[in-house]
N, C-alpha and C positions, 0 to 999 in steps of 0.2 A: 298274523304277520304276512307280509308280502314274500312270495316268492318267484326268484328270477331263474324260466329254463331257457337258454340254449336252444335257439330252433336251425341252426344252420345245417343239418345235417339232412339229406339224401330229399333233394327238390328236383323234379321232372324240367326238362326248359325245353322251349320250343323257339325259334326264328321264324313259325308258322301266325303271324299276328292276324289273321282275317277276322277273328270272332274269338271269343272269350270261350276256353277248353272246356267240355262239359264233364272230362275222363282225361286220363292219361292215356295216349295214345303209345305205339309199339315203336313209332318213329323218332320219338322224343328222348333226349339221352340225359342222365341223370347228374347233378351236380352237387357238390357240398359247398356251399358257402363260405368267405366271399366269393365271388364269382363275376367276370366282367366278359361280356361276349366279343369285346374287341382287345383282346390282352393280346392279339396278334396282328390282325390288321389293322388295328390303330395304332403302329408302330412303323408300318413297314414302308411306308410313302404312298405317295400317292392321293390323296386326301378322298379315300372310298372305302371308309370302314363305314359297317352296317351301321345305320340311322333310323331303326324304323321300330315297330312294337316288337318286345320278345314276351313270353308269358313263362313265371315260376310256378309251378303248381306243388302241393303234398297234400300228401293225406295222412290223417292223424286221429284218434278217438280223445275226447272226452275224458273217458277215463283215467288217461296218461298222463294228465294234464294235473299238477296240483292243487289241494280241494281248498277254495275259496269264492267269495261270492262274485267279484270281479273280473275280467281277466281283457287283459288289452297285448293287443301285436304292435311289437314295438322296431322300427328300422331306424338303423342307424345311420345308410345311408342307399338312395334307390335314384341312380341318376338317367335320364334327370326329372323326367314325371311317373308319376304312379297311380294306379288304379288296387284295390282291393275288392275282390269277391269271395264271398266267404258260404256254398251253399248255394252256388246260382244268385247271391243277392248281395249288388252293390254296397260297399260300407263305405268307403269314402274312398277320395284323392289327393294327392300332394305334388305341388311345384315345385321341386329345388332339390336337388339333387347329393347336397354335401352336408346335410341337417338330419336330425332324430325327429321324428314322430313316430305317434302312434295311433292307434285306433280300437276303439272299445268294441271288443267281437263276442259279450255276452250272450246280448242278446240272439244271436245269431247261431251260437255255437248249439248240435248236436251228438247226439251219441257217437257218430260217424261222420266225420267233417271231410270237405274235399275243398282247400283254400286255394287260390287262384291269386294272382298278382302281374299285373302286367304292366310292365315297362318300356319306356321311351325316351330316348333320346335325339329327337327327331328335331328338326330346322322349322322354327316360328318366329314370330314377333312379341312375345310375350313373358318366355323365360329365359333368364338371365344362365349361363353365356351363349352364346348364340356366334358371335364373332371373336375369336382370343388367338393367338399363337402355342396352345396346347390342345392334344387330343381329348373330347370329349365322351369319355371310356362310359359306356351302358353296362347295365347290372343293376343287381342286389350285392355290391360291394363291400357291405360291411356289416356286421352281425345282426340278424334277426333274432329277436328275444319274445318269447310269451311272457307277461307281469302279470301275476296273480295275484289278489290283494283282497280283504276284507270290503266291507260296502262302506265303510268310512275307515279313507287313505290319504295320504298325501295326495298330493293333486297330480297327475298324469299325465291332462289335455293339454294346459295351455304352451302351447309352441315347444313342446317336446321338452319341456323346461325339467329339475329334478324335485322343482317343488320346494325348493331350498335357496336365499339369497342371505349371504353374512357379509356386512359391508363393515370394514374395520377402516378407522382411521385415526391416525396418531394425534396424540394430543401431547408434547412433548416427547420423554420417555413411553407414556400409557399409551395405549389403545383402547377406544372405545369404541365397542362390538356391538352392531345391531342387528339380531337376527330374523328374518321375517319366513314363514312358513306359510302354504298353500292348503287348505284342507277340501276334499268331496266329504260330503254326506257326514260329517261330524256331530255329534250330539251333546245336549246339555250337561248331561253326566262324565263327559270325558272332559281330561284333561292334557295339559302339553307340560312334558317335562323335557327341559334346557339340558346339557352339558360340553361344557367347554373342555378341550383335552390338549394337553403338552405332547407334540413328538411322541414320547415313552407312552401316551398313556395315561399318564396321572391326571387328575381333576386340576383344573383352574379356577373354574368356577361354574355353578349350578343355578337355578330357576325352575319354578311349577308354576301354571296358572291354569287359567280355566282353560277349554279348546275353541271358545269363541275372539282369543287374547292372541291374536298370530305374531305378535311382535315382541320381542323383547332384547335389552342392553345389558352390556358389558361392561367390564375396565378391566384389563387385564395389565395389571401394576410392571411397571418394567418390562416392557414387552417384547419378547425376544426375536428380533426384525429376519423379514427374508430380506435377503440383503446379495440378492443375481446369486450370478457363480458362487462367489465368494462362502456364500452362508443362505443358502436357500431351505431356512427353515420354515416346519409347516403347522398348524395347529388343526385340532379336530374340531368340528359343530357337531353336535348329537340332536336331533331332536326326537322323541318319542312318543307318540298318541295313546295316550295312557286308558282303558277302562274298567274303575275297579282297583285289582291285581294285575290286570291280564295287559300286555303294550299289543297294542291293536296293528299299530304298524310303526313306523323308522325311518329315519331318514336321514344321511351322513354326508357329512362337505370339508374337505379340506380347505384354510384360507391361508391368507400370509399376511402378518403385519407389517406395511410397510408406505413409504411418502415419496412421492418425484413428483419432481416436476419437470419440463422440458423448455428452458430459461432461451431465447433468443442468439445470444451472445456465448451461455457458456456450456449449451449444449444438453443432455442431460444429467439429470441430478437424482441419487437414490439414496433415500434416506440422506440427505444433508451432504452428500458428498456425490463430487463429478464421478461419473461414471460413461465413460465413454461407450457410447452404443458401436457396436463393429463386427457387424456379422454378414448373413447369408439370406436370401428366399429360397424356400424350398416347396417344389412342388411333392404328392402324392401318387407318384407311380413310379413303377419301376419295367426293367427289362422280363417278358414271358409272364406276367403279372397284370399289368395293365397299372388298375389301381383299387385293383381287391391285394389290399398288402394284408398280412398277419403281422400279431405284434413283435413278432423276433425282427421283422422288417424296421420298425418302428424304431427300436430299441439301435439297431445298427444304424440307422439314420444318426441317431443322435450321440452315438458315441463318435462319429466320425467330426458331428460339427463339432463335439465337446475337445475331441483331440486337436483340430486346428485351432483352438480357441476364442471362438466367436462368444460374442455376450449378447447376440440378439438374432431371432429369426424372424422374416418375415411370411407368412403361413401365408403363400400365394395361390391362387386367387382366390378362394373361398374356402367356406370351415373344414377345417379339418378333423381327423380321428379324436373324441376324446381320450384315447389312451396317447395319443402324442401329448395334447396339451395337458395333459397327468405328467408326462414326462419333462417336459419344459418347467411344468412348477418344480419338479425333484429337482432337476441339474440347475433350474436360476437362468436359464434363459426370458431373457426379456423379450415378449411378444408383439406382434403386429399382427391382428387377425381382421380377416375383410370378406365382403360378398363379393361374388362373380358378377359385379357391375362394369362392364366390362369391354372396351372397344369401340361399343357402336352404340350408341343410346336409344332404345328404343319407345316412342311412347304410350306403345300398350302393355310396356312392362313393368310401369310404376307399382303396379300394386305386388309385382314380383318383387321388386327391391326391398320393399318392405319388410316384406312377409319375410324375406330371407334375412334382413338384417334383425328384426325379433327375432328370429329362431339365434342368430347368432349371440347376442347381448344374453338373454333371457337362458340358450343354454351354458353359457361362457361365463356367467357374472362372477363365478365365485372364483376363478383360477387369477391368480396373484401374478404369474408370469403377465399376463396382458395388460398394455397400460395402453395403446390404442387400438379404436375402431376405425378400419379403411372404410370408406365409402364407395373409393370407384376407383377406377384403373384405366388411365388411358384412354380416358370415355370423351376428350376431345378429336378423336385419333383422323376420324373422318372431315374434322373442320373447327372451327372456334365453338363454342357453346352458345348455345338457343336459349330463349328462354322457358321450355319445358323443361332442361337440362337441369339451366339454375333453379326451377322451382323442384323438381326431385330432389337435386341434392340439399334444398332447404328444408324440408320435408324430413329424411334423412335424418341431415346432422341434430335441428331440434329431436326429432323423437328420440334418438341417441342420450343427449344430452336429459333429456326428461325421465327417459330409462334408466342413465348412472351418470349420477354425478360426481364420479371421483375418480372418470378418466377422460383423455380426449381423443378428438375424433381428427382424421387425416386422409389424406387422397396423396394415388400417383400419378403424377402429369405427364404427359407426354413431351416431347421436347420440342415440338412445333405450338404448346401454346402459350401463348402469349404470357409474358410471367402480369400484363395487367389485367386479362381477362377477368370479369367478377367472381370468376368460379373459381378463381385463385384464394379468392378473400372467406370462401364461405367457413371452412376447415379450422382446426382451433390451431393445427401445424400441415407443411407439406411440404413434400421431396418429389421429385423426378427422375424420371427413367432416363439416362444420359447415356447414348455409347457413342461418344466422339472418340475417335481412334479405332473405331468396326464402322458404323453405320455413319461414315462421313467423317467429315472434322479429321481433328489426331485426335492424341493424347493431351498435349498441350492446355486445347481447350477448357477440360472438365473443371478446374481449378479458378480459374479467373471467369467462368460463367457465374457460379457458386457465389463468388466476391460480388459480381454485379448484380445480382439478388438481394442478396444480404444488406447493399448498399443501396440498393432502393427500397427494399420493405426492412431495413434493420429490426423490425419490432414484430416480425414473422417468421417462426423458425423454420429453419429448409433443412431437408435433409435429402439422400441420394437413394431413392429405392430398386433404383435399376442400373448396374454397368456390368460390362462383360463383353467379351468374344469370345465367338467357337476357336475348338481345338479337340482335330483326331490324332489319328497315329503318322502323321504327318512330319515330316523334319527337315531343316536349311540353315545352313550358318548364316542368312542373312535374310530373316525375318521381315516379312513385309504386311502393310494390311488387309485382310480380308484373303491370306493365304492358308488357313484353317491350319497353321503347324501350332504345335507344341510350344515351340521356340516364342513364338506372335503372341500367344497366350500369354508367354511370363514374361514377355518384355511390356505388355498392356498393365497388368497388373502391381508389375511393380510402380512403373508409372504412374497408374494412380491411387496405390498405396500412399508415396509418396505426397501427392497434391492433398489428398481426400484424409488422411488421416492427422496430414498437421494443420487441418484449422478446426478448430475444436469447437466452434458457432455453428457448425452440422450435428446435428441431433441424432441423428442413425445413419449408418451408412451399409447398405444391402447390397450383395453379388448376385447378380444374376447369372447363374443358377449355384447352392450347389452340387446339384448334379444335371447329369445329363436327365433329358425326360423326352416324353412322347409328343410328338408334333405331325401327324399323319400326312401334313399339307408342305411341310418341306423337303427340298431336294436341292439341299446344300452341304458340300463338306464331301462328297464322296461316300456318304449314310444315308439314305434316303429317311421319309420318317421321324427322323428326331432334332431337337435343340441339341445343340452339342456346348454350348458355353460353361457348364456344369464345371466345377471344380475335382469331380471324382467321376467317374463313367455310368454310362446308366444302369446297369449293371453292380455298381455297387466296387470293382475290382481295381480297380487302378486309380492312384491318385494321381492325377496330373501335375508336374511340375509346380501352376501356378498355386495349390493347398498348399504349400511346404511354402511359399509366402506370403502366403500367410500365418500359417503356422511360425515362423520368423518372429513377427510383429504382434501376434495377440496370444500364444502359448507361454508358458513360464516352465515346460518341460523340459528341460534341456535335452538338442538335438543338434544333430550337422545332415544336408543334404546335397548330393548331385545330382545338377540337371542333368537333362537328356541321356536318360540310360534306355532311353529305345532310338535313340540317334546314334548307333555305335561308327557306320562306317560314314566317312568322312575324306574330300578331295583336298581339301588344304593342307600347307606343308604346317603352319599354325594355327592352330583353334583354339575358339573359346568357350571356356568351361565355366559355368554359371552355380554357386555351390551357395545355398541359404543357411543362415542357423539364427539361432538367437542368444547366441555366445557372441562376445565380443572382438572373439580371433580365432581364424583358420589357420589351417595349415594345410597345400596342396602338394601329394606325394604323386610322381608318377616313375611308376616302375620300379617304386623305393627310394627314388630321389627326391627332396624337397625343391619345390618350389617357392619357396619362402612364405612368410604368414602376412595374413593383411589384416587390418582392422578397418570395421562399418559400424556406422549409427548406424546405417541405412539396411544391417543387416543381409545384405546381397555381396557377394565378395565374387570379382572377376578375375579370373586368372587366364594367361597368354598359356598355350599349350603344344609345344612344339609336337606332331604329328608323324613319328616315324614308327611304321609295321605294327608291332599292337603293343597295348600301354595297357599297363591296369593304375587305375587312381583311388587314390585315398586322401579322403578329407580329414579330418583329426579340429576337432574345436572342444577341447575339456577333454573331460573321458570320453566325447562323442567321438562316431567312429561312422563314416559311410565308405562304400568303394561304388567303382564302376569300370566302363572298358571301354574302348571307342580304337577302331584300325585305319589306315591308312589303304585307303586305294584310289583308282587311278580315276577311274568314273563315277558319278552321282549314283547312287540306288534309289533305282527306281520304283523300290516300293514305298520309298520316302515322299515320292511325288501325287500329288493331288492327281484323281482323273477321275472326275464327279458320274456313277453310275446311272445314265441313263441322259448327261447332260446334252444339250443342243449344238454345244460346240463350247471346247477345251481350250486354255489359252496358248496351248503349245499345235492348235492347228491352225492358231492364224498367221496368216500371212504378215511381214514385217517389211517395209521398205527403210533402208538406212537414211535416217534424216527425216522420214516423215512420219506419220503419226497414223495409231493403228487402233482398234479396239484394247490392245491392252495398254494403252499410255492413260493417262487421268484425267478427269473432268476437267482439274483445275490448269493440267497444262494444252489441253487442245482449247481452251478458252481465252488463251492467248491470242492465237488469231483472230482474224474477222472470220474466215472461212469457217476457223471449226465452232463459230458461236453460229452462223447461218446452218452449219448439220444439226447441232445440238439445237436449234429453236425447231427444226422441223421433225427431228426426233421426237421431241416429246410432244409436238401437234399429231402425229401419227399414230404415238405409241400409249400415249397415256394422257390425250385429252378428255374433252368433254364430262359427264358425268365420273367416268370411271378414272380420271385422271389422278394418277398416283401421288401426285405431289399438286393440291388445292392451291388456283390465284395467289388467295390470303398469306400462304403458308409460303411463296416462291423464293423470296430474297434471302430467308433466315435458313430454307433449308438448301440452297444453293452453293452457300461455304461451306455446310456441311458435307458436299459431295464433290468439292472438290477434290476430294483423294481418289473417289471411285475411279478407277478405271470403268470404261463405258461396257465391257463385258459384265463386268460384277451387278452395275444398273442395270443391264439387263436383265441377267439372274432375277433382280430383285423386284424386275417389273412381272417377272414370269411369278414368284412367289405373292405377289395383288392380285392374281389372275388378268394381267394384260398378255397377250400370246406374243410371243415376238420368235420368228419363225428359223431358221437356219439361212435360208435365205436374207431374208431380210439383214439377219446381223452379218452372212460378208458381203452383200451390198453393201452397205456403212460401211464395212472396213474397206470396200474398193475403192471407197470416198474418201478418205482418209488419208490413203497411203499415196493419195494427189497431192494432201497438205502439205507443205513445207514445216517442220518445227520453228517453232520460235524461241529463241535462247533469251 
């Protein structure tokens, strides 16, 4: 029988990558696994976390090692390239960084082993991501395991797979189960014994045949469906390599029996009935961690989405732990799983996309939560699609489809491309990454683009993989865009709660983020370092406002909530106090007094709150019970206020002329004049032409209304986040220029 040991424990690491270690040296400091060399500086801003070789080294005998004829190193995850030396002598290497392989170190292994691994996450043209909005965290981040196994086993090699694929599909009531198995080195004399297993345990049903026989069916009579949240029930595959008496080796799969489809018009469907998709993407790292998580991490991930109540994650950008996607089958979260295809399309990385989408299908096939495969992310981002582009992702989607045919395959689009682009049409579905009401536009927008989709491809389903805005510890009673409060957050969100939840011909709809995560190349928000659009902090400790509306709209636990309890002190003599539930009626107390109850479909309930000396509130909706505090004084706190660490210039240092127009007025109103369309044409010839020009010919007219909201400070920011420089100078020049303009009413 195979046995699985545990190799994470006491590895030498070095940042010294010149040459492959021949010894442990006295400079090199010792680690236990997971382990990611940038869980610090790839947090902190800046975008200069180390990029270059690191090497793991241990030593270990033979002896220690369980007695078997085979034995293969198996990583879970080693981002983003790998090398193995085992002995001074090469065994192999791997591209991709969020996948399981392994590597058969028999041959190789003696009495006294000295194993070497060195890794890289360095900048090429070849592996996939290379350009993304998330840090690209180096390590051995995820378990290292030695597999010991007899000389005829289940299979090992191909693409990190478990050697095990059970493809159930409903036939009515029944399920009919086909189990296919991989074997090395199997003999005529053995055999393959079947068993099908219920939850508890009990037999379902059984099968033997020879070991040359890798396949065989089911019916499993009235089949007891995973059916999401609701009923995420699981069923066992057993297969066993039998010789003789003696079961030579095993091999075990959880599946789910179950039917969807994803209908144009009515959205999703699970097992015979709508099921609205309504959740979150979530990325894989955290705060002082990086993204070597442990599974207590894993496990708090998912009680948090499971408490808001989402019924869909989208597993951004590339695969994830399988002990997460173990845990999305238990809880009945419904999946979106995809490759780090990613940004910038590169064409010497096709054979990366690949390789990384096999690893994903082939190690993925059997979890029940996933019902599509992404293909690519934002991969028109630089411009319209090419035609190496379209042939990748034809490439792709077929071998997908030839891989499993009983899910579909999907991409996220960017919002600059063209909803006719051919690469629209390759996907069996597609949504798009929208933040109108952050990155341009409002809110307004996101609802009526959706419509005009739907009404030109009606027989193409669209779904929304991306919306959100940042939000720190920021606060104002009057919320504006792209001011990183609190406040801006939950008035985006409901917003497009609103729009995005009531048309039910959206197939999935994803927040971006929820949580905060690592982004080493941003310096926005007053954080250097990080995404801040996250529904809970990155850190894992505070829910934000905008969770609890969701929570409103897709939990069935009964709750009451008040906003802004880190908004306490406050200059108006009335404010407004913003309280969520998903009860049908409030009740606002302050100081003990009622302010009377309202009632919301819209489950957001606003209450006038007259502002004298200090108040404590209490909400009341059923037995629910929240309170809070907020005081009255005379001036703004200023530690309510935005002042971006390290930025080029604040927008409370510019200068303001009364009636004219200054870097913090909006695209869309200094484009009123003639004057300020003649700055704003020579701005962007200055600042973000030519090659490097942040916003492409093609792309002008569509992304033009989108920025009409920007104030020209925030576009600047955001050219400084392209890597266009735009200097202190430069920007109060422009503002000197400016405050010549006259406003136009």
């Amino acid at each position: 029988m195979r046995t699985v040991l545990n190799f994470n424990y006491k590895w030498a690491f070095t940042k010294e990558g010149n040459e492959v270690p021949k010894a442990i040296a006295p400079s090199y400091y010792w680690v236990t696994l997971p382990h990611s060399w940038n869980d610090i500086d790839g947090q902190d801003g800046g975008n200069d976390y180390f990029r270059e070789k690191c090497y793991y080294m241990k030593e270990f005998e033979k002896i220690d090692l369980p007695e078997n004829a085979q034995y293969y190193l198996e990583f879970r995850g080693a981002n983003a390239s790998a090398e193995v030396y085992l002995n001074g002598k090469k065994l192999a290497s791997h591209d991709g960084g969020y996948s399981t392989w392994r590597v058969n170190i028999t041959e190789a292994l003696e009495d006294k082993n000295f194993l070497v691994v060195g890794v890289i996450n360095d900048i090429n043209d070849r592996v996939y991501p290379q350009q993304a909005d998330f840090t690209f965290y180096g390590g051995l981040y995820r378990d290292v395991n030695i597999i010991a196994v007899p000389e005829s086993h289940f299979d090992l090699d191909y693409c990190g797979g478990p050697g095990i694929a059970v493809t159930p599909v409903m036939n009515g009531k029944d399920a009919d189960v086909d189990v296919e198995v991989w074997l090395t080195n199997a003999n005529a004399d053995q055999k393959l014994v079947y068993t099908l297993k219920e939850a508890d345990g009990s037999v379902v049903a059984t099968a033997e045949q020879k070991a040359d026989e890798t396949k065989a069916s089911f019916k499993i009579t009235d089949a007891h469906l995973w059916h999401g949240r609701k009923d995420p029930y699981l069923y066992t595959a057993e297969v066993a390599l039998v010789d003789g008496d003696e079961v030579v080796d095993c091999v075990t799969s959880r599946f789910g029996c179950r039917s969807f489809e994803i209908n144009p018009e009515k959205g999703f469907i699970l097992n015979g009935e709508s099921y609205p998709l309504r959740g979150v993407s979530r990325h894989q790292d955290r705060w002082g961690f990086g993204n070597a998580l442990l599974p207590e991490h894993h496990e708090e991930d998912m009680d948090l989405i499971c408490e808001m109540g989402a019924t869909t994650i989208r597993l951004a950008h590339y695969q994830h732990d399988q002990y997460f996607y173990d845990l999305c089958d238990e809880r009945g979260m419904v999946i979106w799983a995809e490759i780090p295809y990613i940004s910038n399309h590169m064409p010497n990385g096709r054979e990366n996309t690949i390789s990384q989408m096999k690893e994903l299908v082939v190690q993925n096939y059997n979890h029940p939560s996933i019902v599509v495969w992404g293909l690519s992310n934002e991969i028109t981002m630089t411009g319209s699609s090419n035609p190496d582009l379209i042939e990748n992702h034809n490439i792709l989607n077929d071998m997908v489809h030839e891989m499993d045919k009983t899910r579909l395959t999907t991409i996220a689009a960017i919002t600059a491309c063209d909803i006719n682009d051919p690469y629209i049409q390759i996907p069996d579905v597609v949504s798009y990454n929208h933040y109108f009401g952050w990155y341009g536009g409002d809110t307004s927008m996101n609802g009526p683009w959706f419509d005009n989709f739907h009404a030109t491809f009606p027989n193409i389903p669209i779904g929304v993989s991306e919306y959100g805005c940042e939000a720190l510890n920021w606060h104002t009673s009057d919320p504006k865009q792209g001011d990183y409060t609190e406040e801006y957050q939950a008035y985006y969100h409901e917003e497009l709660i609103k729009q995005l939840y009531t048309r039910p011909y959206l197939w999935a709809t994803h927040v971006w983020n929820m949580f905060d995560f690592g982004a080493d190349a941003r310096c926005e928000g007053g954080e250097d370092g990080q995404n801040h659009k996250g529904l809970v902090t990155f850190d894992r400790k505070y829910k934000k406002d905008s969770f609890y509306a969701y929570k409103a709209w897709l939990s069935d636990d009964p709750f009451v909530h008040i906003c802004g309890k880190r908004y306490v002190d406050r200059v108006e003599d009335e404010t407004k106090v913003t309280v969520y539930s998903n009860l049908p009626e409030v009740e606002l107390f302050v100081n003990g007094k009622s302010l009377g109850k309202q009632t919301s479909e819209e489950h957001f309930f606003y209450f006038m709150v007259p502002n004298v000396g200090e108040s404590e509130l209490v909400a009341v909706a059923g037995d629910c019970k929240d309170e809070s505090f907020i005081r009255k004084v005379e001036t703004m706190n200023e530690a309510y206020i935005l002042r971006e660490k390290g930025a080029v210039l604040n927008w409370f240092d510019i200068t303001e002329v009364e009636g004219c127009y200054s870097l913090n007025d909006t695209m869309g109103d200094i484009m009123k004049s003639p004057e300020g369309q003649a700055i704003f044409a020579n701005m962007m010839a200055n600042f973000g032409g030519g090659e490097n020009a942040m916003i492409k010919p093609e792309n002008m007219g569509q992304m033009m209304k989108m920025m009409e909201s920007f104030t020209v400070l925030r576009l600047m920011k955001l050219m400084g986040a392209a890597n266009i420089t735009v200097t202190k100078e430069q920007m109060l020049g422009l503002n000197a220029q400016l405050n010549q303009i006259k406003k136009v009413d």
